[in-house]
N, C-alpha and C positions, 0 to 999 in steps of 0.2 A: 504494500500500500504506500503511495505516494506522502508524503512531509508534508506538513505545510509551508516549509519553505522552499521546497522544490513544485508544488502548485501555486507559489507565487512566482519562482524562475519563469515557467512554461508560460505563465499570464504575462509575464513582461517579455517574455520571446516571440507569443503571441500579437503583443500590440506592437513591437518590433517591427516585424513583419508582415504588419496590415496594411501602411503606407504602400509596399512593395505590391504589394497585391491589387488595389487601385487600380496599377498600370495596366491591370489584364482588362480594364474597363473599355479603355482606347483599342483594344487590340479586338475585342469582340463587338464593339461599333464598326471598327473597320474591316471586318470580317462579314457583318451584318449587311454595309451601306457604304460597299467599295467604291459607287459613285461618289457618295458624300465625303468618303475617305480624300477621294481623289479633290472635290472641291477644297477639301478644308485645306491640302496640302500646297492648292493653288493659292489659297486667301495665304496662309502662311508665309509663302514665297514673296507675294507681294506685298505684305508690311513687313518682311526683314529688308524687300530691298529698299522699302522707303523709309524706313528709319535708319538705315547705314549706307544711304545712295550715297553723302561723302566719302565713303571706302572705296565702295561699290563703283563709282560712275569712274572712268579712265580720264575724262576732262572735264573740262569746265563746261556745263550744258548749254551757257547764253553765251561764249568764247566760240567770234568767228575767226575761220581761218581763209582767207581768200584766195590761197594756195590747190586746198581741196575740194572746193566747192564742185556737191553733187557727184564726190568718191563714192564708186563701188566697195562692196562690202570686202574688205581686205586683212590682209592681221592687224594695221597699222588701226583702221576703222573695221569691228567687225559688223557692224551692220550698215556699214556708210555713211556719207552725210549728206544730209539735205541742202537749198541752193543757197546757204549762204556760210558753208563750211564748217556746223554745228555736228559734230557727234552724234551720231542717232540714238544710238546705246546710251550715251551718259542722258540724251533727253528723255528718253524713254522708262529709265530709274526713274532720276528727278519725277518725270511726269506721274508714277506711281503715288508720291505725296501729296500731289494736285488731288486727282482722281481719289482716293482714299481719305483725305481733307473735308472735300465737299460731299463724298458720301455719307460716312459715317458722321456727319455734322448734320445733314439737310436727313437724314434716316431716324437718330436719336432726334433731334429737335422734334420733327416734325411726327414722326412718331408717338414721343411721349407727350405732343399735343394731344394727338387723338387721341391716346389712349385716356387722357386725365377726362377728355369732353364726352367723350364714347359711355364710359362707367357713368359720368355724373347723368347724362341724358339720361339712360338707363333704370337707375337711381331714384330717382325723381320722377320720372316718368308722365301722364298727363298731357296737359295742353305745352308746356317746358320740352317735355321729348316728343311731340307735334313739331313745334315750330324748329326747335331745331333739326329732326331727321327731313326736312324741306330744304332749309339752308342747305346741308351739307347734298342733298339732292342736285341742289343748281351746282353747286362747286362739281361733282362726278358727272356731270352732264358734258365735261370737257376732256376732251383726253389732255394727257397728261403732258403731251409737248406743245398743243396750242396754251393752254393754262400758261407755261413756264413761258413761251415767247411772249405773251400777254404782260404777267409783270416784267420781265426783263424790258421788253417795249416801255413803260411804265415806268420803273426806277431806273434803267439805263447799265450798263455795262460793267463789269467790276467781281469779282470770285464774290465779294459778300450780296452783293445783287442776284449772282448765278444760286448762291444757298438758298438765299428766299423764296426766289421764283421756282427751286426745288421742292423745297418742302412743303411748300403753301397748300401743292395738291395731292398731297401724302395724307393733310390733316384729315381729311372724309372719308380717306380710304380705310385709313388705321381706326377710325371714328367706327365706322360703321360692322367691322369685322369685332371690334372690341363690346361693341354695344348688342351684340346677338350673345355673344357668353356671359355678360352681364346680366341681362334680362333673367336666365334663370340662377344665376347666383342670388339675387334679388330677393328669391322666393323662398332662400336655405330659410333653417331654423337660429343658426350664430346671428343671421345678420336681424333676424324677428326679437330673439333676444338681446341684442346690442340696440335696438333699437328701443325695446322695453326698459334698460338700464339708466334709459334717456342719456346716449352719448350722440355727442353733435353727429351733422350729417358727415363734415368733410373726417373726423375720424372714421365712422364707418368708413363711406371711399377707401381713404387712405391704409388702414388698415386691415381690412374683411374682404374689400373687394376688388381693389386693384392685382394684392397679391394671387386673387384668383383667377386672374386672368394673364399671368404672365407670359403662357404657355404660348398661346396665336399671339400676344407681342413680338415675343422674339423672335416667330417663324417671320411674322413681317417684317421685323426688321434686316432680316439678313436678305432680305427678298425686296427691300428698298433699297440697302445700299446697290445691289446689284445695278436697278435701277435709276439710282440718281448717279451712277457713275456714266449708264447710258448717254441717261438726261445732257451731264455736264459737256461730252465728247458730242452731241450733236449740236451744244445752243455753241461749244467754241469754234464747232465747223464750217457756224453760218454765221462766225463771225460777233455774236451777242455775246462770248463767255468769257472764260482766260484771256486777256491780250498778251501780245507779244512785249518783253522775251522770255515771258513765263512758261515754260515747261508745260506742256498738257497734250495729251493724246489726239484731241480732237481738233486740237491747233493746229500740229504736225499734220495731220491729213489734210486741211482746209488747204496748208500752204506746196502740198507734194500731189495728192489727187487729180488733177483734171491736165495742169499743164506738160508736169512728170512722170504722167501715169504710164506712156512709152520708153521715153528716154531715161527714165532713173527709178524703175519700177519698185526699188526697197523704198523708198520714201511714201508713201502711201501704205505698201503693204505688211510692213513691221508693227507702226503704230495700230491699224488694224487688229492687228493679231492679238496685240496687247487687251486690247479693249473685247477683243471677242473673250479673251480669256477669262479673263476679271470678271463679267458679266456671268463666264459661263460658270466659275469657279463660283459665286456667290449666288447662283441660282443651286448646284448640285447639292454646296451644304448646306441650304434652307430647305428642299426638298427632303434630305438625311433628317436633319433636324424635325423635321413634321413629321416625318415616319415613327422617329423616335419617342416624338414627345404624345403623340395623339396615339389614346390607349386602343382604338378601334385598331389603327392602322400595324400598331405594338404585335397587338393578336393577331393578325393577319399574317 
C-alpha cells in the first residue's frame, strides 16, 4: 500500500505533467480540422512576419532604387521590384502590418459594437428591439463595399478613415447574428433570477449574457478580419485607402495590375497571392473554429 507521502509525490508528478498534456489538445484539433490546422498556421505566419518585418524585410520597403526598376525576380530581389525600384518582398512583409492593422482593429471594434447592441436589443426587447432591428435593416441593405466606398467618399482618404468605413458595416452584421443567441438566453432561469435580485440591467448584459454568447463572437470575428482585410486591398486598389508610400497589398496591385500586367507580371501577381492567402487562411480557421465550438456540428 502506497504512503502518504509517496500519494502526495505521484499528485505533484501528476500536476507536473498536466501542462505537458495540454499540448495533445493542439495536436487533436489539428488532427480533427487539418483545414483549420492549415488556416491557423497561415494566420500565424502572417503576424510573425508582421511583427519582425524589420528582420524579416531584406530593404527598406518605401527605399527607391532607380537602378532596378521593375527587376525580375532574382537572388538579388527574390520576388522583384515594382516601377519604381521598391523591393516586392520587403513591401509585401511591411504590407502584412497594414493588412493585419486595419483588420483586426475594424473586426474587434466593430464587432464588439455589435455585439454590446445585438445582447442589449435582445435584452430589452419590445418596441426598443422594433426600432432598432429596422435601423440595422437599412445598414444590411448595402453590401458591404458600396457601405465602405460611401463613408470613405464621406470622410475622405487616410488608414483611420479606411477603419471606419470598415467597421461601420460589421456593426448589423455582428448585431444581428448576436441578437438570435441572445433572444433565448433571455428566457434562462440565472438571468429570471438576477433579475428578481433586482441587479441593474447593464450588469445583467454584462455579466449573464454577453458571456453567453461569446461563442458566434468569435467565429465572427475571425471571419471579419478575413474580410476587412478584403475590404482594405480593394478601397487601396481604387485608390480611396492606404496612400502611397505606405506598404499595403492592395496599393501594390493598383500601381502593377493593368499597365505591368505583361511586361512585369510578378508585380501584380505576388501581392495577389498574399491577399488571396490571408483571406483564405482566416476564413479556414473560422470555419475550424465553428466546427469546434458549435456543439451540433462537435457531434457531427
Amino acid at each position: 500500500m502506497a504512503t502518504t507521502s509517496e500519494i502526495r509525490v505521484e499528485a505533484a508528478f501528476e500536476e507536473f505533467e498536466r501542462p505537458r498534456w495540454r499540448v495533445s489538445g493542439i495536436w487533436q484539433f489539428a488532427r480533427r480540422q487539418p483545414l483549420g490546422a492549415a488556416g491557423g498556421i497561415i494566420v500565424i505566419i502572417m503576424i510573425l512576419a508582421a511583427l519582425f518585418a524589420d528582420v524579416l524585410a531584406p530593404y527598406d520597403p518605401v527605399a527607391n532604387d532607380f537602378m532596378a526598376m521593375s527587376e525580375a525576380p532574382s537572388w538579388t530581389h527574390p520576388l522583384g521590384t515594382d516601377q519604381f525600384g521598391r523591393d516586392l518582398l520587403s513591401r509585401i512583409i511591411y504590407g502584412a502590418r497594414t493588412a493585419l492593422f486595419v483588420g483586426f482593429v475594424a473586426a474587434f471594434v466593430g464587432g464588439t459594437a455589435g455585439l454590446i447592441l445585438g445582447v442589449t436589443s435582445a435584452y430589452f426587447g419590445g418596441l426598443f428591439d422594433l426600432v432598432f432591428q429596422r435601423v440595422m435593416d437599412v445598414f444590411m441593405a448595402f453590401p458591404l463595399v458600396i457601405m465602405a466606398l460611401a463613408v470613405v467618399a464621406i470622410l475622405g482618404k487616410g488608414t483611420e478613415n479606411v477603419i471606419l468605413a470598415i467597421l461601420i458595416p460589421f456593426i448589423p452584421r455582428c448585431a444581428r447574428v448576436v441578437r438570435s443567441s441572445a433572444l433565448s438566453i433571455r428566457e434562462m432561469p440565472y438571468v429570471d433570477a438576477a433579475r428578481a435580485l433586482g441587479y441593474r440591467h447593464h450588469r445583467i448584459i454584462l455579466r449573464h449574457m454577453i458571456p453567453n454568447v461569446t461563442a458566434p463572437f468569435l467565429i465572427m470575428l475571425t471571419a471579419f478580419v478575413g474580410q476587412a482585410i478584403l475590404l482594405e486591398a480593394s478601397l487601396s486598389y481604387l485608390g480611396l485607402g492606404v496612400q502611397e508610400p505606405t506598404p499595403a497589398w492592395g496599393l501594390m496591385l493598383q500601381g502593377g495590375a493593368e499597365e505591368y500586367a505583361e511586361s512585369a507580371p510578378w508585380m501584380p501577381i505576388f501581392p495577389g497571392i498574399a491577399i488571396s492567402l490571408a483571406v483564405f487562411g482566416f476564413n479556414l480557421f473560422g470555419d475550424a473554429i465553428r466546427d469546434t465550438l458549435d456543439p451540433r456540428l462537435r457531434a457531427r
